[in-house]
C-alpha positions as CSV (number, residue, x, y, z in Angstrom):
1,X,9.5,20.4,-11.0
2,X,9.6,16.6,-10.1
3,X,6.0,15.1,-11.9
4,X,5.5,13.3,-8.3
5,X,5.5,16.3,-5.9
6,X,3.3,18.4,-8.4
7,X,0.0,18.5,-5.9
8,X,1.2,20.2,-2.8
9,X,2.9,22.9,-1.8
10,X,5.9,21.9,1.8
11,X,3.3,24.5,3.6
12,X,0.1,25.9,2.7
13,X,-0.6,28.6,4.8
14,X,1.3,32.0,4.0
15,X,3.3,33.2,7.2
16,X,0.9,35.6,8.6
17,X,4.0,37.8,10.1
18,X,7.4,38.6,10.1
19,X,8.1,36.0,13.3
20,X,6.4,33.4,11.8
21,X,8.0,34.0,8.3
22,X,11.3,33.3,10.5
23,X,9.8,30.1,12.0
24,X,9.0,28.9,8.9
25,X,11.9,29.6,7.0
26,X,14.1,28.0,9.9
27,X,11.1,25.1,9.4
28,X,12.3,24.0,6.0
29,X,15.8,24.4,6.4
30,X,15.8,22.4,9.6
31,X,13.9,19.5,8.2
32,X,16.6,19.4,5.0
33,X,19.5,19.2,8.0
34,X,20.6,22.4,9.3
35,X,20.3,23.3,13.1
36,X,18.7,26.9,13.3
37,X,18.8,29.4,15.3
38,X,16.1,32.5,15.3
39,X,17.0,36.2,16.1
40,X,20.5,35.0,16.8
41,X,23.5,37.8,17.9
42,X,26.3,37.1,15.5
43,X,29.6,38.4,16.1
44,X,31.0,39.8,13.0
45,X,34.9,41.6,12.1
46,X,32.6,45.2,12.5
47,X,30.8,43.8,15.8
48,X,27.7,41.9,17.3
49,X,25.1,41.5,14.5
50,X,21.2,40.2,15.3
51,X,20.3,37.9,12.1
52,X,16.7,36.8,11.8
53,X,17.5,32.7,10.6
54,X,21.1,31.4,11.6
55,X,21.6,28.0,10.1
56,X,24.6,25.6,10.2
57,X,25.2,22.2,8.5
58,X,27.4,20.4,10.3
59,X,27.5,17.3,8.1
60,X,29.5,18.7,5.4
61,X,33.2,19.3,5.8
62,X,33.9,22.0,6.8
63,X,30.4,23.1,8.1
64,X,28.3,25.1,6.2
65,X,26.9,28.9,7.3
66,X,23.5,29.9,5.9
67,X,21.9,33.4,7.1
68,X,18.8,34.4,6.1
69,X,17.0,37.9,6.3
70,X,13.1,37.5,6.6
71,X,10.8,40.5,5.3
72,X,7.8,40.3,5.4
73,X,6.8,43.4,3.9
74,X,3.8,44.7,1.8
75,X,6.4,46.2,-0.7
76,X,9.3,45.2,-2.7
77,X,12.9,45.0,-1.3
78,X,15.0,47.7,-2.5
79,X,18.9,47.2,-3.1
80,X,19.8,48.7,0.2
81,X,18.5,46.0,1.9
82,X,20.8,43.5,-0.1
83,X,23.7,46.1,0.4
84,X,23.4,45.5,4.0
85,X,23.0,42.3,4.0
86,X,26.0,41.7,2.0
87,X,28.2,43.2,4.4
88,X,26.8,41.3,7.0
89,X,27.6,37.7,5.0
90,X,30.9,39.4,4.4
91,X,32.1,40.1,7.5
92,X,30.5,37.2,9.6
93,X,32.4,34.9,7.0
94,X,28.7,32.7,6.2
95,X,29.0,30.7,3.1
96,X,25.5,32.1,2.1
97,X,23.0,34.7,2.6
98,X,19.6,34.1,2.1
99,X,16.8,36.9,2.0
100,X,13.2,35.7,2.2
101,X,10.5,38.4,0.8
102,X,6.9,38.3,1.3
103,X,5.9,39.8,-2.2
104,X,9.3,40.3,-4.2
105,X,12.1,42.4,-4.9
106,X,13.1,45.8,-6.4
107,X,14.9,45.7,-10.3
108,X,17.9,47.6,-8.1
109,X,17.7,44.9,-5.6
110,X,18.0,41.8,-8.3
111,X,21.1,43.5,-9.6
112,X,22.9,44.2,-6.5
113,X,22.8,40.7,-5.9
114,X,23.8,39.0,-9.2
115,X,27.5,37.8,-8.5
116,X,27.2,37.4,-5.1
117,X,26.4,34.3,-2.4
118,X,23.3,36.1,-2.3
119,X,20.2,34.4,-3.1
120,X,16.7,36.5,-3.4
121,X,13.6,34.6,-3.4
122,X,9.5,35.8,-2.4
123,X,8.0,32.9,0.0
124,X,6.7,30.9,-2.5
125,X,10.1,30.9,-4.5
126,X,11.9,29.6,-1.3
127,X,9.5,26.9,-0.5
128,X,10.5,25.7,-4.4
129,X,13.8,26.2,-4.4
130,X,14.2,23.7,-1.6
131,X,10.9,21.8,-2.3
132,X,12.6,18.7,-3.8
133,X,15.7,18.6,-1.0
134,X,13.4,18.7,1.9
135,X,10.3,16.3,0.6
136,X,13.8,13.9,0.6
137,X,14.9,14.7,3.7
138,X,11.6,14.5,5.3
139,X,11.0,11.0,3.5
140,X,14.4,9.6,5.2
141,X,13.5,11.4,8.6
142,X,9.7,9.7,9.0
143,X,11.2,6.2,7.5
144,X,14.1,7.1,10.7
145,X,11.3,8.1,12.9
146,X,9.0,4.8,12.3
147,X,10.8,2.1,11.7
148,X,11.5,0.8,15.0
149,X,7.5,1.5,15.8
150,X,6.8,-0.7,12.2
151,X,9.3,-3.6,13.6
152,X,6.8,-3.9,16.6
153,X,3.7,-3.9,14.2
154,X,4.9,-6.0,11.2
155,X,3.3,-9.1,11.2
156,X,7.2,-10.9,11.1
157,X,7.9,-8.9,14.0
158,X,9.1,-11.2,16.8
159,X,12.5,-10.1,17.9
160,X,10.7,-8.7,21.5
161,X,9.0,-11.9,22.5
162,X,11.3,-12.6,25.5
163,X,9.8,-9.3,26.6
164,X,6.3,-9.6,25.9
165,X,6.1,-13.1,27.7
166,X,7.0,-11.4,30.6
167,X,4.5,-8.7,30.7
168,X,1.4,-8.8,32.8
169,X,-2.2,-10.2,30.9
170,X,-2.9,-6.8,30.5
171,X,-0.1,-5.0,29.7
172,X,0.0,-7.5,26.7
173,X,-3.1,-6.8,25.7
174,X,-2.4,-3.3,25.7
175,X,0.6,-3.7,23.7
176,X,-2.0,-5.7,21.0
177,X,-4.0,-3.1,20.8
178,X,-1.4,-0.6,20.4
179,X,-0.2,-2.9,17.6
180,X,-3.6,-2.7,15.7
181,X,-4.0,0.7,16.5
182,X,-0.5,1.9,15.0
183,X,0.4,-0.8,12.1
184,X,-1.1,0.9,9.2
185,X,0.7,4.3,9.7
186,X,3.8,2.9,11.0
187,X,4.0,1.1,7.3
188,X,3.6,4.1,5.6
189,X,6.8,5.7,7.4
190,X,8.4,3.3,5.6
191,X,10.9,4.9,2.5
192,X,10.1,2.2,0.0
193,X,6.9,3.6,-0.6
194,X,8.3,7.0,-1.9
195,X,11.9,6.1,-3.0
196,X,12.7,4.1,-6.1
197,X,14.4,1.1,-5.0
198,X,17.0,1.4,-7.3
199,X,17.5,5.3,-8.0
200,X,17.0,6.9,-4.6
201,X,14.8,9.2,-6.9
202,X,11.0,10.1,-5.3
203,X,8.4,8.3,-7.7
204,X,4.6,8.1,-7.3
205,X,4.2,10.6,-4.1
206,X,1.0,11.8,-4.6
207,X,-0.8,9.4,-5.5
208,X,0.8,7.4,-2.3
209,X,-1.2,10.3,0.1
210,X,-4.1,10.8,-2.7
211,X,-4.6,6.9,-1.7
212,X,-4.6,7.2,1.8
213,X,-6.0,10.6,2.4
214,X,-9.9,8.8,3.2
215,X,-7.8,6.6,6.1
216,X,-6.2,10.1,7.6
217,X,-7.0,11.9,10.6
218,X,-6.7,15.3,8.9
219,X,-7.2,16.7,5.8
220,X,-4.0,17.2,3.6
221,X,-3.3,20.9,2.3
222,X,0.4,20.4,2.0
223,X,3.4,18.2,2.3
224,X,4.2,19.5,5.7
225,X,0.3,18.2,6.6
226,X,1.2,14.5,5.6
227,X,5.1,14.3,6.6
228,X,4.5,15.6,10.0
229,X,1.1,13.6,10.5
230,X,3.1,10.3,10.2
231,X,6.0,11.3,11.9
232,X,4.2,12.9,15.1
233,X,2.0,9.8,15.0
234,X,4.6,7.0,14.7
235,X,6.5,9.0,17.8
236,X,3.2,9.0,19.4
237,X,2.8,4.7,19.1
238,X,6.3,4.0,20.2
239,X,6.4,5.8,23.2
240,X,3.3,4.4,24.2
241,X,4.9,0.4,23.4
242,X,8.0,1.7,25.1
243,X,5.1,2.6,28.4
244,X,3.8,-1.0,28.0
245,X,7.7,-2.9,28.3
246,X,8.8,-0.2,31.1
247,X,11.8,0.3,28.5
248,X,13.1,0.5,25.1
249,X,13.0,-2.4,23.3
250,X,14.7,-2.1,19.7
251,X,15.5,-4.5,17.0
């Protein structure tokens, strides 16, 4: 694995269920750029079929089709399971079939889907089979997310001072405080301080949030912790600038 996403795992907590082994599992594959569906009616050549994660990628050409199956049993999946499944990924014409197991899978179960766009993996497997993809993904989305919010707070910023010399004494206060009150975490949205500038390649993640864990809200148990603190925070400072101007102002 990368040596800068060794500390973390994307979510800490086990799914407690079979629903919320779906949610999370449609979690991570969302975040890396499919739209999901949960508990979705399929139709397939042999009829309507219910499918537990129904993922699509519709930035590749032609779109990609991802099912997954989510067990969250006490017990090993046997090959009948991945039989099944097959048929389904068969006949519903998906480009791949995923099937998510709480503890693991049967000898029978390995071999039935060797040769096949049938990919087995416990929990912990999946979340490191697309650990590196989505820590990416979710770097791009929160640098997405905040930059507009970290144009307002740089100290450079000056691009809306038509519109703040026309807001009220108070209102511009407001929007001072909300620039003091938001600048450090819109900053770290920002991709440079996870990308290498030159490589696109992740470099020095964890000690980045190791840094900045005392200046936190929360406690950080996992990637998902940090990624979706900054995101849901910068989100949280710009709609409350965009309540001070009455509008969106953008760069």
């Amino acid at each position: 694995m990368h040596d800068d996403i060794k500390k973390y795992k994307v979510f800490n907590q086990s799914p407690v269920d079979w629903q919320d082994l779906q949610i999370k599992t449609s979690q991570i594959l969302s975040d890396i750029g499919y739209a999901c569906e949960i508990e979705k009616n399929i139709e397939t050549v042999r009829g309507i079929v219910n499918v537990d994660v129904y993922a699509e990628n519709k930035s590749t050409q032609p779109n990609q089709v991802l099912i997954a199956e989510c067990k969250n049993w006490n017990n090993n999946i046997p090959k009948s399971v991945v039989h099944s499944f097959r048929t389904v990924i068969s006949d519903s014409g998906a480009n791949f079939g995923l099937i998510v197991s709480k503890i693991g899978f049967q000898e029978g179960a390995k071999e039935a889907a060797k040769k096949s766009n049938i990919l087995l993996f416990s929990w912990e497997e999946f979340q490191e089979y697309f650990k590196l993809e989505w820590m990416k993904s979710m770097i791009m989305n929160v640098h997405r997310v905040g930059k507009p919010l970290w144009d307002f707070t740089d100290y450079m910023g000056d691009f809306y001072d038509k519109e703040f010399e026309q807001l009220e004494p108070s209102k511009k206060n407001k929007f001072i405080e909300l620039k003091r009150k938001y600048s450090e975490f819109a900053f770290y949205s920002h991709k440079d301080f996870y990308l290498n500038y030159f490589t696109g390649e992740i470099e020095h993640l964890d000690k980045a949030i190791e840094s900045r864990e005392d200046k936190l809200p929360i406690e950080i148990k996992c990637y998902s912790d940090y990624f979706y603190f900054i995101r849901d925070y910068c989100k949280e400072g710009l709609d409350a600038i965009d309540e001070v101007f009455g509008k969106k102002v953008r760069k």
